[in-house]
C-alpha positions as CSV (number, residue, x, y, z in Angstrom):
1,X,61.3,-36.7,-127.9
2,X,60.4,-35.3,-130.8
3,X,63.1,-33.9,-133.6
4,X,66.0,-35.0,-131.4
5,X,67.8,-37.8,-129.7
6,X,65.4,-40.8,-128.2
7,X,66.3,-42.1,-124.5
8,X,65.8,-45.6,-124.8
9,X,65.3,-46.9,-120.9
10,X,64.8,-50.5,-119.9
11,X,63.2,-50.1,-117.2
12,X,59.7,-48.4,-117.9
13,X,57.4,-49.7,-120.7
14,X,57.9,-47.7,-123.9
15,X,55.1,-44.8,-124.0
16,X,54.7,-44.8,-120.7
17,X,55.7,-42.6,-117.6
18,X,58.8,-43.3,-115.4
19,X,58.2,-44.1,-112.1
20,X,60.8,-42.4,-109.0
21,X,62.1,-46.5,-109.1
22,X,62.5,-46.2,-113.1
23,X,64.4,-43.2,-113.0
24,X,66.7,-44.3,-110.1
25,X,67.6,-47.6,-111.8
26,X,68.2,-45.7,-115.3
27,X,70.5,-43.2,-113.0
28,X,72.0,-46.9,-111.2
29,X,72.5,-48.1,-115.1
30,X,74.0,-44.8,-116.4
31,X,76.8,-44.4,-113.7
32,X,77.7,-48.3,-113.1
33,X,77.3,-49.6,-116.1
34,X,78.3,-47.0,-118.9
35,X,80.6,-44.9,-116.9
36,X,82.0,-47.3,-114.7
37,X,81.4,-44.9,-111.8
38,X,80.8,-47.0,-108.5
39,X,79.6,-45.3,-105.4
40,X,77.2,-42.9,-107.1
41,X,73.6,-42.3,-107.2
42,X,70.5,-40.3,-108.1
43,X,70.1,-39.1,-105.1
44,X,74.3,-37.6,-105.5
45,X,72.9,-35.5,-108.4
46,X,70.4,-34.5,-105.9
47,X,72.9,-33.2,-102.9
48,X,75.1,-32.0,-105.7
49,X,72.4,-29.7,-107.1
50,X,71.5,-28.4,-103.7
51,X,74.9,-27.6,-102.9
52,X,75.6,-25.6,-106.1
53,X,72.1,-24.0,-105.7
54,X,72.8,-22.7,-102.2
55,X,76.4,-21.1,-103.0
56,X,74.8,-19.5,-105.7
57,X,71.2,-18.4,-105.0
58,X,72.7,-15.3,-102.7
59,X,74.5,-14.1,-106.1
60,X,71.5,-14.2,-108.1
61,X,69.2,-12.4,-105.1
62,X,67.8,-15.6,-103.6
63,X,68.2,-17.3,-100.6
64,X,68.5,-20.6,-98.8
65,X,64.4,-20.8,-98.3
66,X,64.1,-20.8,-102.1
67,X,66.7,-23.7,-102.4
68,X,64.4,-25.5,-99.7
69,X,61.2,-24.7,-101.6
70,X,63.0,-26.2,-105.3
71,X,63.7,-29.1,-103.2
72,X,60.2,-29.7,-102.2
73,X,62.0,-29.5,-98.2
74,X,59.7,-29.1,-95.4
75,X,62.7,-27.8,-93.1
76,X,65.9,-25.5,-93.8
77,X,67.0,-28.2,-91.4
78,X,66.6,-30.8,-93.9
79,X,68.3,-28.9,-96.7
80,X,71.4,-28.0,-94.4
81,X,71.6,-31.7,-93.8
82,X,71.6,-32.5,-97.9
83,X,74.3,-29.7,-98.0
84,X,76.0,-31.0,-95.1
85,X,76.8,-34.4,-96.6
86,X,79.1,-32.9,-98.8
87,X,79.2,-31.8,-102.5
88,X,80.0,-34.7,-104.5
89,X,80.0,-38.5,-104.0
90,X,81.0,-40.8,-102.9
């Protein structure tokens, strides 16, 4: 980044792009390692940001079908069962 803080991550080479396996290990490393959180994953962040998203998008004048869209969902099923899993992990 430029003019700020650098993210140093061991497990893509420096310059290049992070792949989905990259950023779940750097997520794996961040919890277990530095926080000492077990149980947690990317993919918590994921369901927790889904379930914030969808108490809130009916404040802001959205709705549940733009939640699914952010999330790339092909079903409101699929998103209810993301929110249905429960807010936070584990």
């Amino acid at each position: 980044m430029r003019g700020g803080a650098r993210i140093i991550c061991r497990h893509a080479k420096p310059g290049e792009p992070m792949t989905a396996n990259a950023v779940t290990a750097w997520f794996r490393d961040l919890y277990v390692r530095r926080l000492g959180w077990a149980g947690y994953s990317s993919h918590c962040g994921r369901r927790t940001f889904a379930t914030q998203a969808a108490r809130k998008a009916t404040t802001v004048g959205g709705s549940l079908r733009d939640v699914q869209d952010m999330l790339g969902h092909a079903s409101l099923m699929s998103l209810g069962a993301n929110l249905a899993s429960g807010l936070f992990c584990p």
